[in-house]
DOPA-818311 format. One line per field, with one value per residue (C-alpha): residue number from 1; z, y, x; residue in one letter. Coordinates in steps of 0.2 Angstrom, whole numbers. Each point is the difference from the previous one (the first is absolute). Layout:
REM DOPA-818311
drenlo (NUM,...);
pz (Z,...);
py (Y,...);
px (X,...);
selo (a,...);
This chain:
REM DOPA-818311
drenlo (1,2,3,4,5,6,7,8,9,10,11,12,13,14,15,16,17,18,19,20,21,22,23,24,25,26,27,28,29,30,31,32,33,34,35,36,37,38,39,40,41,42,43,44,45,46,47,48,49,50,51,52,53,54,55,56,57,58,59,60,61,62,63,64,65,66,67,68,69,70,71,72,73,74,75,76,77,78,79,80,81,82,83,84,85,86,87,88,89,90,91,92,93,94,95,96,97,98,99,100,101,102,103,104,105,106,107,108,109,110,111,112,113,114,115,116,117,118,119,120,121,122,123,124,125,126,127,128,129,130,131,132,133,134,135,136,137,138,139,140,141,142,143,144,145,146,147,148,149,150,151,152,153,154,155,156,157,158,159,160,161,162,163,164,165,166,167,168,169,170,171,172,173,174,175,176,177,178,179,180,181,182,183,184,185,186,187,188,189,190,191,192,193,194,195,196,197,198,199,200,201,202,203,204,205,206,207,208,209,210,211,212,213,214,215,216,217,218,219,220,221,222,223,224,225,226,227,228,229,230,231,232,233,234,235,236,237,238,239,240,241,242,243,244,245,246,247,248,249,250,251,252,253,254,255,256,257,258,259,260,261,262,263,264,265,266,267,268,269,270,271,272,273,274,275,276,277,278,279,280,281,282,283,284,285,286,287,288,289,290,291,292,293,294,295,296,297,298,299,300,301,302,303,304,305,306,307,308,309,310,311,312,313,314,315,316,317,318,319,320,321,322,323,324,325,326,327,328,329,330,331,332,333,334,335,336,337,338,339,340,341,342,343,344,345,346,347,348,349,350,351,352,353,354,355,356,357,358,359,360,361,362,363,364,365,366,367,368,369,370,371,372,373,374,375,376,377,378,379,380,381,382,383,384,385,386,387,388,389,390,391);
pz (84,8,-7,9,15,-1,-2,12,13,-8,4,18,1,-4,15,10,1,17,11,-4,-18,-5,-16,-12,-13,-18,-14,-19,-17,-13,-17,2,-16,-15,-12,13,8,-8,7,17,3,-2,16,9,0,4,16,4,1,9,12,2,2,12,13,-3,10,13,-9,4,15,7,20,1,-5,-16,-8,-14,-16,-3,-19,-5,-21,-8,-20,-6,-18,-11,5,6,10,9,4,10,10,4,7,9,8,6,8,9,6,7,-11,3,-19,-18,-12,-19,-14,-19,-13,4,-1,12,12,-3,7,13,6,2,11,10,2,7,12,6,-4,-8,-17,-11,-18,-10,-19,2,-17,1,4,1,15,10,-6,14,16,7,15,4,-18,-1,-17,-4,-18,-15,-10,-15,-3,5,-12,-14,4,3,-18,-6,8,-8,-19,4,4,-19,-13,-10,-14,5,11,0,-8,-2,15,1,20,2,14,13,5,17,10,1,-21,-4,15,-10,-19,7,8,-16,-10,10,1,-22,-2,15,-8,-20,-3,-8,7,-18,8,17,1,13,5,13,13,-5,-16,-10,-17,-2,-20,-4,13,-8,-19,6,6,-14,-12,7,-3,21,5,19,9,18,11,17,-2,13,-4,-9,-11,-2,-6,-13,-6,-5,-9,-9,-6,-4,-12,-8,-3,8,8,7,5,18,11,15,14,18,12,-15,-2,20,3,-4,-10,-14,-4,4,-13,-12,-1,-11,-6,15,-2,-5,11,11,17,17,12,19,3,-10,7,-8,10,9,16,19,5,-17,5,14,-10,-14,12,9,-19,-3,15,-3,-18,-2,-17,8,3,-17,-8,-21,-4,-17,-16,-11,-5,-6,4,9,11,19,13,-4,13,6,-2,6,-13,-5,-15,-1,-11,10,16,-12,-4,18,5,-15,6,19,-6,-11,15,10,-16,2,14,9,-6,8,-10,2,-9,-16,-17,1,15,-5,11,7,-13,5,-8,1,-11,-13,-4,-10,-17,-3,-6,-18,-9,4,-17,-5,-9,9,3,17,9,-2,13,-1,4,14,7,1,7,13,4,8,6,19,12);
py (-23,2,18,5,-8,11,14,0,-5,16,11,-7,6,18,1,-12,-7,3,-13,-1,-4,-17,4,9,9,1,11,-6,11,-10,5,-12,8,11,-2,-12,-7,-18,2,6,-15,-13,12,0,-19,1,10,-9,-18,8,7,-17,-8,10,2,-20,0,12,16,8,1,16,4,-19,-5,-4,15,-5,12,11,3,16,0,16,0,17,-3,0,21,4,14,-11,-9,12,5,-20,0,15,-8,-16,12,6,-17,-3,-14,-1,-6,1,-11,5,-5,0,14,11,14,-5,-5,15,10,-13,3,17,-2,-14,9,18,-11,-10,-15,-17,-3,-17,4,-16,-1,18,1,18,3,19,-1,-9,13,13,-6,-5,-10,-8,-9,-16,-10,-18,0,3,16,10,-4,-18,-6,9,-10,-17,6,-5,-15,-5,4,-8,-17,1,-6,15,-5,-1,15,19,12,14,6,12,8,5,13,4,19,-2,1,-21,2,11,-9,-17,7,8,-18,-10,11,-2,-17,-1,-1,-13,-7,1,9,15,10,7,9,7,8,6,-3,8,-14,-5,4,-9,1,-6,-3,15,-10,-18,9,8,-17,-9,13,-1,-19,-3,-17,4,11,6,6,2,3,-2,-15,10,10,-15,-9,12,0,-17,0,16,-9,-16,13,9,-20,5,-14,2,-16,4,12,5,5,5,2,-2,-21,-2,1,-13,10,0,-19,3,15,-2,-21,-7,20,0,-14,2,15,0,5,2,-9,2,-18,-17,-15,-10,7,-10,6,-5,0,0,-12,11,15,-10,-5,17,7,-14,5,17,0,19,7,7,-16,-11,6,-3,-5,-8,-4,1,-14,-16,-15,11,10,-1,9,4,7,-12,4,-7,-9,-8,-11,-17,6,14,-9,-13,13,6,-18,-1,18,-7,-15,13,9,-11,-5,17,6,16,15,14,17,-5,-15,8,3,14,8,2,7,-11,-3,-12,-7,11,13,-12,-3,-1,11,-14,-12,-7,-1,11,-2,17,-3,10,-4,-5,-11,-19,-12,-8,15,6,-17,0,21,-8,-12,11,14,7,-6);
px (3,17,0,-17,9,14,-8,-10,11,10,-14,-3,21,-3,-15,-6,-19,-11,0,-19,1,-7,3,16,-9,5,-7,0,-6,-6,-3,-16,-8,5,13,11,-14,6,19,-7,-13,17,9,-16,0,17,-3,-14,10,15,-13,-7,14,7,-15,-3,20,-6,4,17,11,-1,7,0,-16,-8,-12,-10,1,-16,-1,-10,-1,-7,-2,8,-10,19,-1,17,-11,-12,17,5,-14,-4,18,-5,-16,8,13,-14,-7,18,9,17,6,-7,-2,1,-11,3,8,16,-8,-11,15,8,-14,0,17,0,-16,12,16,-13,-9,18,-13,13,-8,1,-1,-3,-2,10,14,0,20,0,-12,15,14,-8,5,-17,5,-18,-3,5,-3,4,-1,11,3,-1,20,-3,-13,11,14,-12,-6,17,2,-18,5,19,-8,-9,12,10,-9,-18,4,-11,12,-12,-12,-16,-2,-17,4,-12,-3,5,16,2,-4,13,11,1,-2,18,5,-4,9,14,0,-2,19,4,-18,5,-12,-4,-16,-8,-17,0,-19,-10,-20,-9,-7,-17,0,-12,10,18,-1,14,11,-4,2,15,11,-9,8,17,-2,2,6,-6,-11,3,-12,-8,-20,-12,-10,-13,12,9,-15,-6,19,-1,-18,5,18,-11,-12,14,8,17,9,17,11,-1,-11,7,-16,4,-16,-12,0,1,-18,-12,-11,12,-3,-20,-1,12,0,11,3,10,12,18,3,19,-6,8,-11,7,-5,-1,-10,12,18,11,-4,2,-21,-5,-16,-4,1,-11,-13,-1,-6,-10,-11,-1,-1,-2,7,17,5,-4,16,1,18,-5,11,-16,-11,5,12,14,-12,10,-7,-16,-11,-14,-18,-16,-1,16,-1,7,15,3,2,12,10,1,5,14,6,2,11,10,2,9,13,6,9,-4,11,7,8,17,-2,-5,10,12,-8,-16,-12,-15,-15,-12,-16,-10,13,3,-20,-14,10,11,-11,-6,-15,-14,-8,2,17,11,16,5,14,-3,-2,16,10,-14,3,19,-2,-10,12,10,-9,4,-12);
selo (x,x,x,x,x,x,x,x,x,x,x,x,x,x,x,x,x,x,x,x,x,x,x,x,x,x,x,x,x,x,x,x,x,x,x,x,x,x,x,x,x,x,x,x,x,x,x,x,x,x,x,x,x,x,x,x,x,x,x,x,x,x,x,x,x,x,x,x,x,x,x,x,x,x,x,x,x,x,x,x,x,x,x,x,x,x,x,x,x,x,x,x,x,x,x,x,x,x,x,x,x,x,x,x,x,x,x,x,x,x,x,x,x,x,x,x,x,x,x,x,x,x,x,x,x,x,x,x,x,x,x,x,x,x,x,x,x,x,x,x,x,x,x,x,x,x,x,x,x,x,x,x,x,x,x,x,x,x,x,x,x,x,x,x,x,x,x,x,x,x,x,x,x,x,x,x,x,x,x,x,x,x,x,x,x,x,x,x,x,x,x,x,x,x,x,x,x,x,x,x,x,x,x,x,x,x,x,x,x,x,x,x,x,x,x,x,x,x,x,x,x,x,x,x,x,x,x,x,x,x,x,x,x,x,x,x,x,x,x,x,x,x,x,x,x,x,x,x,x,x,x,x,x,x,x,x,x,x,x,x,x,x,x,x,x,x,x,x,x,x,x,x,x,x,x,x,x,x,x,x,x,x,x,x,x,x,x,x,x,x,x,x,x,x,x,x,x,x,x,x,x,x,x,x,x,x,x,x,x,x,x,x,x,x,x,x,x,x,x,x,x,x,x,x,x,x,x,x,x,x,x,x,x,x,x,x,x,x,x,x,x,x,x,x,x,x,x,x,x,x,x,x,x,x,x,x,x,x,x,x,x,x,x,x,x,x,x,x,x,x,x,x,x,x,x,x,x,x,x,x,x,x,x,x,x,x,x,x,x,x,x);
């Protein structure tokens, strides 16, 4: 919310509004529907409460006097193409600042739109690094990059005992720039990681068959696979490795697990899955109730983030549903007084400088007992990783 705030104080800088205007506009492309229609409903909701909470404070101070923000949200349909002519439409309607949706290469599009119009652009859930080597000096993006997950990758796999650690990894590499962006970065990261990456192979986004990828890391005997699919590529990913019976000890998912479709589809499928959630209901935050009540009473799917460990008696933070069970909401209650034994965290605290891995890296993958026999990393040693992950 501050970053909205920022913004669009920024964009007021670069030209001052009317004194007529009752309202400062702001223009958002969504990917609402198609392949990231899941990722995009959770930064809908996000704008949305920023929005609210904003205009419920009198908007922003602008020539002395508090505006309240006017959201325009267009849905771009995951087309990078329709991405840009949205942005060119609400440039039209006079906004003075853009808000991103969902996909890098749907930001990337976005950007150049920005940086043409001289319009400041927020680009959330943007890991594409290349996009910010080129100088654009309207993009603005809060949120970490291609080298940065690598390097958090090795802090993930350092918190797993040596023994019980991945030493061989299977990257299932997207045919896009982010794809081959962080198939590059996790290969990077395999000698700070101990690792060594034994399939690196390609699939085009939405392709319905990924078995010569699954056959592939199963062949080379891959402790790890690495990926970045859209939820639905990620989805068939995991049926097609459950067909083929290949079950590596840990399964590394960014984007894919986020949405809360994964859980409805793929149920228990789904479980044991390392994610990287950008928020955890259980974090040792300032405002946390605030923030918890605030998506209690939206309830849209953007904001019911999974951050699971799998089913069973070490589940922590497991997104609430509607329906809660009774051990659920045990679990959730144990996990809170768990919480408060450990004290927050921050990266310079961590083992021989480690960078930051928090729970949402160090999921669902390092769990025991699925029933399928495969062999993953018992409890015991999840619970000490835990113990001292960054918060």
């Amino acid at each position: 919310m501050r970053l909205l705030v920022l913004l669009v104080l920024a964009s007021i800088g670069l030209g001052p509004l009317p004194a007529w205007a009752q309202a400062v506009k702001v223009g958002a492309v969504v990917p609402l529907t198609g392949r990231y229609g899941a990722g995009g409903a959770q930064v809908r909701a996000g704008y949305e409460i920023a929005v609210e909470h904003l205009n419920a404070a009198g908007g922003v101070m602008v020539a002395g006097k508090k505006v309240p923000i006017e959201l325009t949200l267009l849905d771009d349909e995951s087309d990078a193409t329709k991405t840009v002519s949205r942005f060119e439409t609400l440039a039209a309607q006079g906004v003075v600042a853009y808000l991103g949706g969902f996909g890098s290469d749907l930001h990337a599009a976005a950007a150049a739109v920005a940086e043409k119009n001289r319009v400041p652009y927020l680009g959330v859930a943007f890991a594409l690094n290349k996009v910010h080597q080129q100088g654009f000096r309207y993009l603005f993006s809060p949120f970490w990059k291609s080298p940065d997950i690598g390097h958090a990758t090795q802090g993930l796999l350092s918190i797993i005992p040596a023994a019980e650690r991945p030493k061989t990894v299977a990257i299932f590499q997207e045919k896009t720039d982010w794809g081959r962006e962080m198939a590059t970065a996790w290969t990077e990261a395999a000698k700070g990681g101990g690792y060594q990456v034994v399939v690196s192979a390609e699939y085009a986004p939405g392709a319905k068959d990924f078995s010569d990828l699954v056959l592939k890391a199963k062949g080379a005997n891959a402790d790890a696979v690495f990926a970045l699919p859209t939820p639905p590529d990620g989805m068939t990913m995991v049926k097609q490795m459950k067909e083929l019976s290949y079950t590596p000890k840990l399964t590394l998912f960014i984007r894919a697990p986020d949405a809360v479709i994964w859980s409805k589809n793929l149920g228990k499928d789904g479980d044991y899955m390392v994610l990287a959630a950008g928020w955890h209901q259980g974090a040792q935050r300032r405002r946390r109730e605030e923030v918890r009540a605030t998506r209690r009473s939206h309830r849209g799917p953007g904001l019911c983030v999974r951050g699971d460990l799998g089913r069973g008696g070490d589940a922590r933070g497991r997104a609430r549903s509607r329906q809660g069970t009774r051990r659920r909401r045990r679990h959730q209650h144990e996990h809170r007084h768990r919480a408060r034994e450990v004290p927050p965290r921050r990266h310079w605290d961590s083992p021989a400088g480690a960078p930051p891995v928090d729970q949402r890296q160090a999921g669902a993958g390092l769990a025991q007992g699925d029933g399928d026999g495969s062999a993953r990393l018992s409890r015991a040693s999840l619970r000490e990783a835990l113990s001292r992950v960054t918060l």
